[in-house]
N, C-alpha and C positions, 0 to 999 in steps of 0.2 A: 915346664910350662907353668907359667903363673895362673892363680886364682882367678876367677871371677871374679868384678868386681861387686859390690854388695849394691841392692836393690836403693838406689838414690834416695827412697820416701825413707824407704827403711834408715838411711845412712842418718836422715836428718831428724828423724824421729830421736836418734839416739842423740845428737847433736844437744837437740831443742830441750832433751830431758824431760820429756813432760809424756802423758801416753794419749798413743794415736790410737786409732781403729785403722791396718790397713788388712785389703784381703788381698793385695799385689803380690805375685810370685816374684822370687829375687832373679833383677835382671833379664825377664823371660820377654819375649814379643808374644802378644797373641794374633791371630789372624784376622782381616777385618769383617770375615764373617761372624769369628770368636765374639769380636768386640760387638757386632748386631745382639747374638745373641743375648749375653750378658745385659748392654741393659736393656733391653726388651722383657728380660728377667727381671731386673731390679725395677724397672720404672711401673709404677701404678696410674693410668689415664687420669685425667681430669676429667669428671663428666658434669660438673653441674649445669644445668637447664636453665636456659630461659627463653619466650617466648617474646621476640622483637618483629618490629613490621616489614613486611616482603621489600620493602623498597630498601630498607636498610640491613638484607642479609646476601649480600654478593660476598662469596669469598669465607661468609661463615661456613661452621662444621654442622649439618643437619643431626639432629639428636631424635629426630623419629623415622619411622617408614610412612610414606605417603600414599594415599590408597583413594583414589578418585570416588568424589561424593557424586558424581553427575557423569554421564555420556558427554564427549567432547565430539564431535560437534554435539550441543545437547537434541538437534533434530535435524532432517534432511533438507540439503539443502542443494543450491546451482553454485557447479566448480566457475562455471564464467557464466558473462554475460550473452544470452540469446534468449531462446524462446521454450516454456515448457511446452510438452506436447503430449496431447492424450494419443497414444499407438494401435488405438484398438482396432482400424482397418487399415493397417500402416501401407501393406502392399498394394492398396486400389486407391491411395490417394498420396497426392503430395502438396495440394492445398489448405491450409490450418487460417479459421477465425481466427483471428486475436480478439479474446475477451476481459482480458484483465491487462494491468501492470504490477507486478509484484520486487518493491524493493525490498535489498534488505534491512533487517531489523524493523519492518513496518507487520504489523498485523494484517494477516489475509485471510480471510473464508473461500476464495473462490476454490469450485470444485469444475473440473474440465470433464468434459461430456468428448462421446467422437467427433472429431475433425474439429476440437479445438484446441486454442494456444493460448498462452498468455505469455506477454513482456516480460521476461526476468532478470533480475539484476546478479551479481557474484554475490554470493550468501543469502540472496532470497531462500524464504521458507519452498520448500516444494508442494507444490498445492494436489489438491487430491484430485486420482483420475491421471497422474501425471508419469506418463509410463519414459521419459527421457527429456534430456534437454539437447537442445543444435546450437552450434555455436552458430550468432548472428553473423557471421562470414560466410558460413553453408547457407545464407537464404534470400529471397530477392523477396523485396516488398512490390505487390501487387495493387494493392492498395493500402489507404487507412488502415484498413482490419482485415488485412487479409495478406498469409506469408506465403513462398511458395521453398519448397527444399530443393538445392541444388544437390544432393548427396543423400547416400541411405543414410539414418539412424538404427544404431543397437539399440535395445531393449537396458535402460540403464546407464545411459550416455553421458557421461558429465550432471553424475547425481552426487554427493559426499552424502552418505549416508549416516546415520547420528550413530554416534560410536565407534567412528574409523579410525578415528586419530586414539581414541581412550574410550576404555566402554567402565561403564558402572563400576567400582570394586577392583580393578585394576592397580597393582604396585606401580609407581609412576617414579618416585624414587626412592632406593634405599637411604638407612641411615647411615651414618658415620661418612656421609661425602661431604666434598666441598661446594658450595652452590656456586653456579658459572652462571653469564645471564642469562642461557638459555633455559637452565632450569630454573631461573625467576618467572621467565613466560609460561612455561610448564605450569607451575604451581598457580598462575594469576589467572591463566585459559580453565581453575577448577575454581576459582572465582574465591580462593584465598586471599585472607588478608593481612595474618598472621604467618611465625611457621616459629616453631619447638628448634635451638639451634643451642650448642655446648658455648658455654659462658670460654671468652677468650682469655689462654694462658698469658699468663705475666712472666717475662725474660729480664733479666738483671743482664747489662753490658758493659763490660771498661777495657782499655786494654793498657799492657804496660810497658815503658821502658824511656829509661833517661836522656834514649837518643831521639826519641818522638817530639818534631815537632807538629803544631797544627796548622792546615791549611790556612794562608791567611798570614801566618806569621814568618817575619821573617827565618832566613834556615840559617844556622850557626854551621860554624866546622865541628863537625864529627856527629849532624845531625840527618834524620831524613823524615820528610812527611811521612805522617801517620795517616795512609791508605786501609789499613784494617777495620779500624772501628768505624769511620762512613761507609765502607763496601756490607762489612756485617749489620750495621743497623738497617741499611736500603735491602738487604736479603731477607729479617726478620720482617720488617714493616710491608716486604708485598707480600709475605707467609698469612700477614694479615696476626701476627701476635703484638701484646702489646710489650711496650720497651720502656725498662728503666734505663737510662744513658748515664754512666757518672763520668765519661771522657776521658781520659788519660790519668793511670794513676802512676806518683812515680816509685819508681826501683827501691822500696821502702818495705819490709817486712809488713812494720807496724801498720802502715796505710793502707795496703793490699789486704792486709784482714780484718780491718776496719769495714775496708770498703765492702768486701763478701761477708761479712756479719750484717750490713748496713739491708743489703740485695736480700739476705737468707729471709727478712722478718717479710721483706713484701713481694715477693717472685715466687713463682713455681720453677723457675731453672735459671741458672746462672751458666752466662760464655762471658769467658775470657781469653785473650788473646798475650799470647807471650807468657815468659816465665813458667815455663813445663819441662823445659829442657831439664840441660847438668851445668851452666853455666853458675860462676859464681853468682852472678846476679839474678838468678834467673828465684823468685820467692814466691809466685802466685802457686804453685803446687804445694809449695812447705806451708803456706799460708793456710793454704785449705785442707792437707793433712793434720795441721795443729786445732781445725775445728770438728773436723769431720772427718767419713770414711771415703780411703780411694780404693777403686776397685780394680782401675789398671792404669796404667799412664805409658806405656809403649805397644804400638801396631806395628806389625809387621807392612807398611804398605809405605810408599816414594811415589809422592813426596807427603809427608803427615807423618812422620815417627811419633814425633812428641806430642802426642795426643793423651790426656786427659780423661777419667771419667769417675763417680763420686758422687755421695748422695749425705748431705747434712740433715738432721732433725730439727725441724724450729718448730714452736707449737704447735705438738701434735701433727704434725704432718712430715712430707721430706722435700727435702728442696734439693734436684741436681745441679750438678755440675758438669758443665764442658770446659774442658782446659783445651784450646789449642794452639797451635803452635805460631810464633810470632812470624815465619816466612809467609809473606803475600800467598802466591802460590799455594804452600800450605794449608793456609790459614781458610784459604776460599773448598779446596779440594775437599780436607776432613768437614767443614760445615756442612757441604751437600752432600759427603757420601757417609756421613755419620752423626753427625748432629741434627741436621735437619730431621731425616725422616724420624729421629727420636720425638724430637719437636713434636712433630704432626702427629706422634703414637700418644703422645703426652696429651696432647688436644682434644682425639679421638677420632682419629682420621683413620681411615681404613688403607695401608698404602697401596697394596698392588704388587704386583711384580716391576720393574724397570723393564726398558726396552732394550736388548740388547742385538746384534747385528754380529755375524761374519763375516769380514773385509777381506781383499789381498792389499798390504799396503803398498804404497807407489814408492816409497825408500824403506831402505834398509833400517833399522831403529835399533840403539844400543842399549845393553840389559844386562845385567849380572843378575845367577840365580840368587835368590835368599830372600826378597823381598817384593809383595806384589805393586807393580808398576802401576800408574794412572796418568799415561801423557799424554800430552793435550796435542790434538789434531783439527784436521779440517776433511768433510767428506768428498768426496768425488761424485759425481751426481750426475744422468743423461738428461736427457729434454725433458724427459717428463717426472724429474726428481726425484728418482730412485739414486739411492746413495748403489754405487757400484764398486767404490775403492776409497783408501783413507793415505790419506799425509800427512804423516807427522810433521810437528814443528824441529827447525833445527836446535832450538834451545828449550832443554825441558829444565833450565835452573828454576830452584825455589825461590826466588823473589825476582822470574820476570812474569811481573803480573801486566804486562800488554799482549801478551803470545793467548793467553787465556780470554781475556777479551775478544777475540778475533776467531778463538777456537768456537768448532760448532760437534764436538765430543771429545770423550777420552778412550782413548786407546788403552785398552786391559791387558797389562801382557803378567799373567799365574804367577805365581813365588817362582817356583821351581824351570819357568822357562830363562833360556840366555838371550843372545845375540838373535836380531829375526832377521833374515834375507829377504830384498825387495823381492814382490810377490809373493810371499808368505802370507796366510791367512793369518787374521788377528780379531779378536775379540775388541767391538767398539759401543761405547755406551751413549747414544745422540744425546745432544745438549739441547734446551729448549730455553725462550725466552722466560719463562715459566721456572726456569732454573737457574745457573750462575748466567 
């Protein structure tokens, strides 16, 4: 039986003559939990602060805990429009004065006495003496000033009372989240005008290869548009990080490490696409072996082998790297299920667990033990959109990136499982527009 062959960074290291820093095992896969952990090990958050206006933080990383300065509603007030009503002899009458009209946000003094009422608007103040409010559908006008009830009232009937929604002192939101607009209403309902949010990480992007043409330009023979780096820039840009783009670099040692020297001085993390592989051409890993340290560059997971990972020093700080793989397919699957949520750790996101699902699938799916699967499917779904079953796609090749577009999760089938038979349970991971 022939050897192993020798660890490729390792191979080139020896090559390049020059010394590297790797901590890569020779030749080995790790798993892609291995690979979570590791850099979650290596990566240090970015946390610097700053404090920008509520209207300009959708989508930022909140860098405090929020703790309400006031009672929300800050007093009591009418869920709708009708009539407050003093209740104090509620069971021997059902005729109410009307003594007042009380809008909301207008100042009121009126205090209600028995067997009166006043006009109320939705979020009028509730006037004292006011033991409920009727909604004006439950009442017949008698006259001018005077109501009559077609229906009992409860004692507290369409009252919001101050502090239902948020009381005094209240956590409202934690830190490390991402703001959605409704937690912009949140924080604007406690009459914020500020908010404390982590300064956004800097991403270096290029991808490579001599076969890349760009949208727009004519396609030569033995060419094919470069779908990688517009898919990964429009994934970083709704992440909401900012992006250095340097566009296509070509199949050039010397330029590829130009170009990652050029990313290391003004990024917090560098992706690149292509050149990870063993391909003679393949230089963006040698590139960034020759500056810095790799920590692995083979997962055990399909589609994503050639993946990448690595952390350069430039003043005083460290700057990673994602290498991944040039297959479409690839290239999208390792982002979200390994690059990204680093991203996010890198920011100061808090991630969460994923949502994961037990399916039966409706076909059969093919699968060799050794390496963990992520094929892309579509869920099965009844009337009222509970996912009930999954269908795999019939092509799970690394570079059909339309099968993926369409898909709405991935299908997790373990290292160590084979072949699944239709109606087999399976492990599914939903897709969100929120994601690829």
């Amino acid at each position: 039986m022939s050897k192993p062959s020798p660890c490729w960074y390792c191979f080139k290291k020896k090559q390049l003559k020059v010394s590297i820093a790797v901590n890569c095992d020779n030749d080995i896969f790790i798993t892609v939990e291995q690979a979570l952990i590791r850099m979650t090990q290596a990566i240090q958050p970015r946390l610097q602060v700053e404090e920008i206006p509520l209207e300009q933080a959708l989508g930022r990383i909140l860098a405090e805990t929020i703790r309400s300065p006031i009672n929300v509603p800050a007093y009591d007030n009418s869920a709708m429009d009708g009539y407050a009503l003093n209740l104090s002899n509620a069971a021997a009458q059902s005729r109410f004065d009307v003594v007042s009209q009380i809008l909301a946000g207008k100042p009121d003094d009126t205090q209600l006495k028995e067997g009166q009422c006043a006009r109320i608007m939705t979020g009028g103040k509730i006037p004292q003496g006011c033991d409920a409010v009727v909604m004006q559908e439950n009442t017949n006008i008698v006259t001018d000033d005077v109501i009559e009830l077609t229906t009992n009232v409860a004692h507290g009937a369409n009252i919001r009372r101050s502090g239902d929604d948020i009381r005094l002192g209240d956590t409202v939101l934690e830190s490390a989240r991402s703001l959605t607009p409704i937690d912009i209403g949140c924080l604007a309902s406690l009459g914020l005008q500020t908010v404390k949010v982590y300064q956004k990480i800097t991403i270096g992007l290029f991808t490579t290869g001599d076969e890349l043409a760009q949208p727009g330009a004519p396609l030569l023979p033995g060419q094919i548009y470069d779908s990688n780096r517009p898919m990964l820039k429009a994934l970083l840009a709704k992440a909401g990080f900012n992006i250095v783009d340097l566009g296509a670099i070509d199949d050039e040692l010397e330029k590829i490490t130009q170009a990652l020297d050029f990313l290391a001085h003004r990024c917090d993390a560098i992706i690149t696409c292509g050149g990870v592989s063993v391909g003679v051409a393949d230089y963006t890993g040698q590139a960034f072996a020759s500056l810095a340290e790799i920590d692995f560059w083979k997962v055990a997971m399909k589609p994503g082998k050639p993946f990448a990972f690595g952390r350069l020093k430039k003043d005083s700080r460290c700057v990673y790297f994602f290498g991944l793989p040039g297959n479409p397919v690839s290239a999208a699957v390792t982002y979200e299920l390994l690059a990204q949520p680093m991203l996010k750790y890198l920011s100061g996101v808090d991630q969460g667990q994923r949502t994961h699902l037990k399916l039966p699938t409706e076909q059969a799916i093919k699968k060799r033990p050794g390496r963990k699967d992520f094929q892309r499917g579509v869920l099965v779904k009844d009337s009222n959109g509970v996912p009930m079953a999954v269908v795999p796609f019939a092509k799970q090749s690394s570079g059909v990136l339309s099968e993926l577009s369409q898909a709405d999760c991935l299908i997790v089938l373990e290292k160590e499982r084979g072949a699944v038979a239709k109606g087999e349970h399976v492990l599914v991971m939903p897709l969100t527009k929120a994601n690829l």
